[in-house]
KEKE-3310 file (N, C-alpha, C; in steps of 0.2 Angstrom, whole numbers, plus 5000, padded with zeros to 4 digits):
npx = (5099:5092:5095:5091:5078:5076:5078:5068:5058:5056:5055:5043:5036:5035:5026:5015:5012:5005:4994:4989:4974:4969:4972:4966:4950:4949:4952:4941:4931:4934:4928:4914:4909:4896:4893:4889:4897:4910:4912:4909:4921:4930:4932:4936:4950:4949:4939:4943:4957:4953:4956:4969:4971:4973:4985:4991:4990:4996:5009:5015:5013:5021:5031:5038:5043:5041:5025:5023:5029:5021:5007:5009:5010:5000:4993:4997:4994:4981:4977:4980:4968:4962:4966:4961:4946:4943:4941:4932:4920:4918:4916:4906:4896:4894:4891:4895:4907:4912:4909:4918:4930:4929:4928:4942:4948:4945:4951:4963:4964:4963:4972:4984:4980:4982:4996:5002:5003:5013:5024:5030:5034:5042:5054:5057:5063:5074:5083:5090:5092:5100:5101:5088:5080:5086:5086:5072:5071:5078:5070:5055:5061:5065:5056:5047:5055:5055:5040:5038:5044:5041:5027:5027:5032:5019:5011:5017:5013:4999:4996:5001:4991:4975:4969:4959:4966:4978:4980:4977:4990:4998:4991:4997:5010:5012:5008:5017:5030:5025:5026:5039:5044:5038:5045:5057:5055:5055:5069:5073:5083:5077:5075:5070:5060:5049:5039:5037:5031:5019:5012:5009:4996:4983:4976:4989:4997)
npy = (4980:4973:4977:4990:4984:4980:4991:4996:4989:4991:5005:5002:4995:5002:5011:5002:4999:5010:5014:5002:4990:4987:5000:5010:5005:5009:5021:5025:5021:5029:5040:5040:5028:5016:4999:4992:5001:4999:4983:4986:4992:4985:4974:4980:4976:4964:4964:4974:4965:4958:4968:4966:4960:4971:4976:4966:4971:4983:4980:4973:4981:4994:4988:4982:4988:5002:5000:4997:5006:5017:5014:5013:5026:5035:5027:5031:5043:5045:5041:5051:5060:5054:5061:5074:5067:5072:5086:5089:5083:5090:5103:5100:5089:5072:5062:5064:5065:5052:5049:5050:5046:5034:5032:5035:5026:5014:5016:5019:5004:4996:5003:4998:4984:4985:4988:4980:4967:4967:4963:4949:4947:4956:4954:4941:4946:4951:4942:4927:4907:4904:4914:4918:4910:4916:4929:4931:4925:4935:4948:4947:4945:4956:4963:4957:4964:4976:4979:4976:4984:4998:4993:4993:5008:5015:5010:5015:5028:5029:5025:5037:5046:5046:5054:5064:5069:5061:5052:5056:5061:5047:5043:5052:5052:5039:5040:5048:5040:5031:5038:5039:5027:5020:5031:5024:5011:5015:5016:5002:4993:4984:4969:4964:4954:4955:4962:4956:4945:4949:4953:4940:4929:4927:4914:4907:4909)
npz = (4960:4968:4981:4981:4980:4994:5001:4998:5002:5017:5019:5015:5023:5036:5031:5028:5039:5044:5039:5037:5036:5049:5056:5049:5051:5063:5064:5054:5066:5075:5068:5069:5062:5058:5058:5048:5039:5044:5041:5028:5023:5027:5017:5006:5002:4999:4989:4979:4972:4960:4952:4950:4938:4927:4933:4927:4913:4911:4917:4905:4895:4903:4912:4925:4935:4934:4934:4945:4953:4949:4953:4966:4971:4967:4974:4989:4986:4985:4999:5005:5006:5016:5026:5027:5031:5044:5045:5034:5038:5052:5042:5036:5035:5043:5035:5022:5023:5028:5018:5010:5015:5013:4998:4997:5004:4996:4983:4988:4990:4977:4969:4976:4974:4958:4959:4965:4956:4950:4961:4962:4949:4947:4958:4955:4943:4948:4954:4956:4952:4961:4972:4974:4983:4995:4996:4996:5010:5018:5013:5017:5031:5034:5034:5044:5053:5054:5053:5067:5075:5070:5073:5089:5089:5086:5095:5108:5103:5102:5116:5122:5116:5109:5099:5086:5082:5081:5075:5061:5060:5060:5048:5037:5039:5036:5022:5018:5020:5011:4997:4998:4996:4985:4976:4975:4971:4956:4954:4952:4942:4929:4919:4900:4905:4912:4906:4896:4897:4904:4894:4890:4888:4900:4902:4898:4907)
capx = (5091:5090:5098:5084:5069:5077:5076:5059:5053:5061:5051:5037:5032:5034:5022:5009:5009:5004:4991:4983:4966:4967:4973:4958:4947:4951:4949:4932:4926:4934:4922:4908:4906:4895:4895:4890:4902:4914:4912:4910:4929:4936:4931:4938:4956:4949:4937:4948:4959:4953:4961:4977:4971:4972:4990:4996:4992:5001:5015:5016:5015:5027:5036:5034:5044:5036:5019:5024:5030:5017:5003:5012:5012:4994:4988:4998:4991:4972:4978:4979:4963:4958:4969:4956:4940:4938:4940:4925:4916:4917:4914:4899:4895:4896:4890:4899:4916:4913:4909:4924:4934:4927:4931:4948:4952:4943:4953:4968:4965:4963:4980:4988:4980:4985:5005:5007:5004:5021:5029:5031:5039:5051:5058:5058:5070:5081:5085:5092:5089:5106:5100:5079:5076:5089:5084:5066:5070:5080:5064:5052:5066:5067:5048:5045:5058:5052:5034:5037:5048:5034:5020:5029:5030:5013:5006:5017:5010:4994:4994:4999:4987:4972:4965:4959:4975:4984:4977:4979:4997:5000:4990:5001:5015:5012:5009:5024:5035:5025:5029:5046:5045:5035:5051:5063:5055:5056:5075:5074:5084:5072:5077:5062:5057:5043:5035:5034:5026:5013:5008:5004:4987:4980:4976:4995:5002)
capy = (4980:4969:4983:4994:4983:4978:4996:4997:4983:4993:5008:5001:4993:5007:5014:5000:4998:5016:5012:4994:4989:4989:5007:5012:5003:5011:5030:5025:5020:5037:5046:5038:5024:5010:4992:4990:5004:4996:4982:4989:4996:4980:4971:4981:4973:4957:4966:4976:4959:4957:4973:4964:4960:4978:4976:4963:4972:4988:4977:4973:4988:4999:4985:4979:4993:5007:4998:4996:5012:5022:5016:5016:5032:5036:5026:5035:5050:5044:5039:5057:5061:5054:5065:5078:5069:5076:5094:5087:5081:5097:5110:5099:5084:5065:5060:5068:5065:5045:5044:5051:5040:5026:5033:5036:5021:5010:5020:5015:4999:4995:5005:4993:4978:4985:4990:4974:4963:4970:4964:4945:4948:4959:4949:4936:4947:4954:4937:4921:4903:4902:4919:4918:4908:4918:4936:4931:4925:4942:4952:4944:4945:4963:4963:4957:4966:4983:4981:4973:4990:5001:4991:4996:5015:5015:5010:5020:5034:5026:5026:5044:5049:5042:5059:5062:5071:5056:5047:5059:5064:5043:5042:5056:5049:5032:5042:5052:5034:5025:5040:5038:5020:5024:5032:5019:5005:5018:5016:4997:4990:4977:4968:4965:4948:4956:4966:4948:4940:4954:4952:4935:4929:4925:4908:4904:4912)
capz = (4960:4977:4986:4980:4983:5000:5006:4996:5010:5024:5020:5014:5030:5040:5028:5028:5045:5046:5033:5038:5035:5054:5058:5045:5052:5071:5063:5054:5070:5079:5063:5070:5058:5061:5060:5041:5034:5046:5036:5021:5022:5029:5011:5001:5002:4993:4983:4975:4969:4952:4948:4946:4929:4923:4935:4922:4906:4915:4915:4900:4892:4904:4912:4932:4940:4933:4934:4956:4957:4949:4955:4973:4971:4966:4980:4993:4985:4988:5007:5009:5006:5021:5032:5026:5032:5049:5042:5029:5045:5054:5042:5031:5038:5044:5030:5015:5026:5030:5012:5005:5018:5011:4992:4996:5005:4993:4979:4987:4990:4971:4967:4980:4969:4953:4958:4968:4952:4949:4966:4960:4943:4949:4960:4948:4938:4951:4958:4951:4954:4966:4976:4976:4991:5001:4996:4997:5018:5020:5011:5024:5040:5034:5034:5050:5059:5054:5056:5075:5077:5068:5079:5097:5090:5086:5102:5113:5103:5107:5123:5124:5113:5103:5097:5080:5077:5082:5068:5054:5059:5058:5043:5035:5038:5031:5016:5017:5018:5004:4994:4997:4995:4977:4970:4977:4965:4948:4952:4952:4936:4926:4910:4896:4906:4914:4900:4889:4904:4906:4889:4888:4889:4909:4904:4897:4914)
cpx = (5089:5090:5092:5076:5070:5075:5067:5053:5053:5053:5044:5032:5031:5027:5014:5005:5006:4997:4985:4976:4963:4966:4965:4954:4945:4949:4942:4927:4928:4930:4915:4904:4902:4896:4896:4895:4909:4920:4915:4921:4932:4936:4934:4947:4954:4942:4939:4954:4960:4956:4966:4976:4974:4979:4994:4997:4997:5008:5019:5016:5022:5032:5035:5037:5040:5030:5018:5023:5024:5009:5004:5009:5005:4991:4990:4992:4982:4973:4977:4973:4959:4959:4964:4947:4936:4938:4934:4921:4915:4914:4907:4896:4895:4896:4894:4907:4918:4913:4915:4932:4935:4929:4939:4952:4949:4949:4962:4971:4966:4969:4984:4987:4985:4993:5005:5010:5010:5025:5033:5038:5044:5056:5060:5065:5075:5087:5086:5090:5096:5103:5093:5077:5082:5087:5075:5066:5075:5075:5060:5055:5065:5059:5045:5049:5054:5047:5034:5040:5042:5027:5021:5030:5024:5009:5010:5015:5003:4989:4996:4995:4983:4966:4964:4966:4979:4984:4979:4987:5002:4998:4995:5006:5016:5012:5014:5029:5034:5027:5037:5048:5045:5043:5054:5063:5054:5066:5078:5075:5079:5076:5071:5057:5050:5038:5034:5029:5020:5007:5007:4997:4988:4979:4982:4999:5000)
cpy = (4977:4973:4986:4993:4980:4985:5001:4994:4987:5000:5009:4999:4997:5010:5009:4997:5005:5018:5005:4996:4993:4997:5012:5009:5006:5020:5029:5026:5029:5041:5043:5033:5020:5005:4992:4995:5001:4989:4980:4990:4990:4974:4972:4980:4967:4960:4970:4970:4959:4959:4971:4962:4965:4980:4973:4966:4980:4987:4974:4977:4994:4994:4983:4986:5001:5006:4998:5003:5018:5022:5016:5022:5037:5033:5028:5042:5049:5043:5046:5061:5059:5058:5068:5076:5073:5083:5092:5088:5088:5102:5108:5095:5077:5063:5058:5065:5057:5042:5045:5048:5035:5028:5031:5029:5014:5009:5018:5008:4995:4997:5000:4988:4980:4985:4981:4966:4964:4966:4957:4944:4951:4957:4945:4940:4951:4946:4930:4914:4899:4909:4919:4917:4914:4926:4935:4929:4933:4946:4951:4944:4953:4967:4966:4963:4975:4986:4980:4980:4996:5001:4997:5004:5018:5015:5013:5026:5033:5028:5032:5048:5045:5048:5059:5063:5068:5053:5050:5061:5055:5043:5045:5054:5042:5034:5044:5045:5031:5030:5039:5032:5019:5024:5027:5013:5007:5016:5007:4993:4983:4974:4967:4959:4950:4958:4961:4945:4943:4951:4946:4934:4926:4917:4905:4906:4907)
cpz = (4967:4982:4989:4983:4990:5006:5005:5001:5014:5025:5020:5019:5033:5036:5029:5035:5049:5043:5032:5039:5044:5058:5054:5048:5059:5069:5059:5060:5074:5075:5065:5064:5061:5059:5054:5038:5037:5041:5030:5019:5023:5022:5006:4998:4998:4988:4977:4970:4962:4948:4947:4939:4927:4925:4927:4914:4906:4913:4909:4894:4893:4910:4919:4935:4939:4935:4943:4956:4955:4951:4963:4975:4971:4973:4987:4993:4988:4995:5009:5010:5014:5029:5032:5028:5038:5049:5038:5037:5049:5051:5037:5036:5039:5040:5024:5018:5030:5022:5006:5010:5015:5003:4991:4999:5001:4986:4981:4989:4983:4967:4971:4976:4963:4954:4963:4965:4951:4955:4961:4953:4944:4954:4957:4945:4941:4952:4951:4954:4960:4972:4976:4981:4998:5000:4997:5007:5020:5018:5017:5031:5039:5035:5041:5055:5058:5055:5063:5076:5075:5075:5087:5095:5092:5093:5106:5110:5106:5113:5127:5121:5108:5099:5088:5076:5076:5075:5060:5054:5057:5050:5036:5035:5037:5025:5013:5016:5012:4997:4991:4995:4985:4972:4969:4970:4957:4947:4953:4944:4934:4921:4908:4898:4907:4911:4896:4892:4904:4900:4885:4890:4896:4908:4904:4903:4918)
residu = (UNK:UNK:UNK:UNK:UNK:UNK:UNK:UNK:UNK:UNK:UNK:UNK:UNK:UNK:UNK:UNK:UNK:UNK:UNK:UNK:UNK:UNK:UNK:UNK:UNK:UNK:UNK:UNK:UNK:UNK:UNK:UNK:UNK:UNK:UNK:UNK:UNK:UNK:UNK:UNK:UNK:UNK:UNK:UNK:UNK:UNK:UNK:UNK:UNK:UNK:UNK:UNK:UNK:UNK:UNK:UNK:UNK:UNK:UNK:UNK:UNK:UNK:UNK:UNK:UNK:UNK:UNK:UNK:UNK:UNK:UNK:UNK:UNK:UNK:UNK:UNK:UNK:UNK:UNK:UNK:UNK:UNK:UNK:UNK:UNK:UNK:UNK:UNK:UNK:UNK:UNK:UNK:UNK:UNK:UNK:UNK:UNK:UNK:UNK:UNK:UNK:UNK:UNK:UNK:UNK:UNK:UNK:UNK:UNK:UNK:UNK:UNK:UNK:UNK:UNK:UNK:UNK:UNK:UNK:UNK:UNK:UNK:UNK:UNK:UNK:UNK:UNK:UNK:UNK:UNK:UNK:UNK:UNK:UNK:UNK:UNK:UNK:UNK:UNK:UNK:UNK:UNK:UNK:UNK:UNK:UNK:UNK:UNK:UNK:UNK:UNK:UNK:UNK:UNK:UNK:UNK:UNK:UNK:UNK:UNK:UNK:UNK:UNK:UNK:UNK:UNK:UNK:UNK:UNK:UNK:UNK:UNK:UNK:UNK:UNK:UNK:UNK:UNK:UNK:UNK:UNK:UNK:UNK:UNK:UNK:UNK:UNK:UNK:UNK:UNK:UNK:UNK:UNK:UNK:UNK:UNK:UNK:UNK:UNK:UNK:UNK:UNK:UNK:UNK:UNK)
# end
């Protein structure tokens, strides 16, 4: 199970550095957003939040892995919608195709809330209390190192290209990885800890 959520980090940064608020916030402005949609977008990482309620009863019901992996997987899927805005933009208008930007990255910011109430617990039930603190500094080393590697691609694409197509072909392949990632954590063994947890009450948690 550690194996599994260790390569589930691995890919998943790759994914969410492909994926950041930041990198969204860089192709809004290429669509000609302005300040307040600007904004608008960059809110929706803690506005979305409370949705881990609706995480924890998730969990409780279908367990933590399934609850990570499926809505992962959902929210990749909305990620791609925005590949599609500047085909919107072109062939309707600015309008309709900054607003279904904003839909789909709204849309996957709130599946990121719900599947991430699942990260915690799962952990919790791969790891013990002789292994916890050491899989959790190799999680975050395997973190950093990937996004640092990730970042340096990034910018040399960058800086050979900052066209809209550069942005949909990164955005696209953030998708493409958290997809892969997605699966990785249906095949992460659980026991029934997580599913008792879930469906306790918020205040006894």
């Amino acid at each position: 199970g550690r194996n599994h959520f260790l390569w589930f980090v691995r890919i998943n940064t790759v994914s969410y550095c492909c994926l950041s608020d930041t990198i969204l916030i860089l192709f809004a402005i290429k669509m000609g957003a302005d300040d307040l949609f600007i904004g608008f977008m960059a809110s929706f990482l803690y506005l979305t939040m409370p949705l881990m309620f609706i995480g924890k009863r998730l969990i409780g019901k279908f367990g933590a892995a399934h609850t990570f992996g499926t809505s992962w997987l959902i929210r990749n899927a909305f990620a791609i919608l925005m590949v599609l805005v500047p085909v919107v933009i072109s062939t309707s208008n600015q309008s309709f195709g900054l607003n279904l930007l904003a839909l789909s990255a709204f849309l996957f910011f709130a599946f990121r809330s719900i599947g991430f109430t699942a990260n915690t617990p799962l952990i919790g039930d791969i790891t013990g209390k002789d292994n916890c603190g050491q899989f959790l500094s190799k999680m975050w080393l395997h973190f950093n190192m990937f996004y640092f590697v990730t970042l340096l691609v990034l910018m040399l694409i960058f800086r050979h290209s900052d066209s809209t197509q550069t942005f949909q072909f990164i955005i696209l392949g953030g998708c493409v990885f958290g997809i892969v990632a997605s699966i990785l954590v249906y095949h992460i063994p659980e026991s029934t800890g997580p599913m008792i947890s879930g469906r306790r009450s918020v205040s006894h948690s």
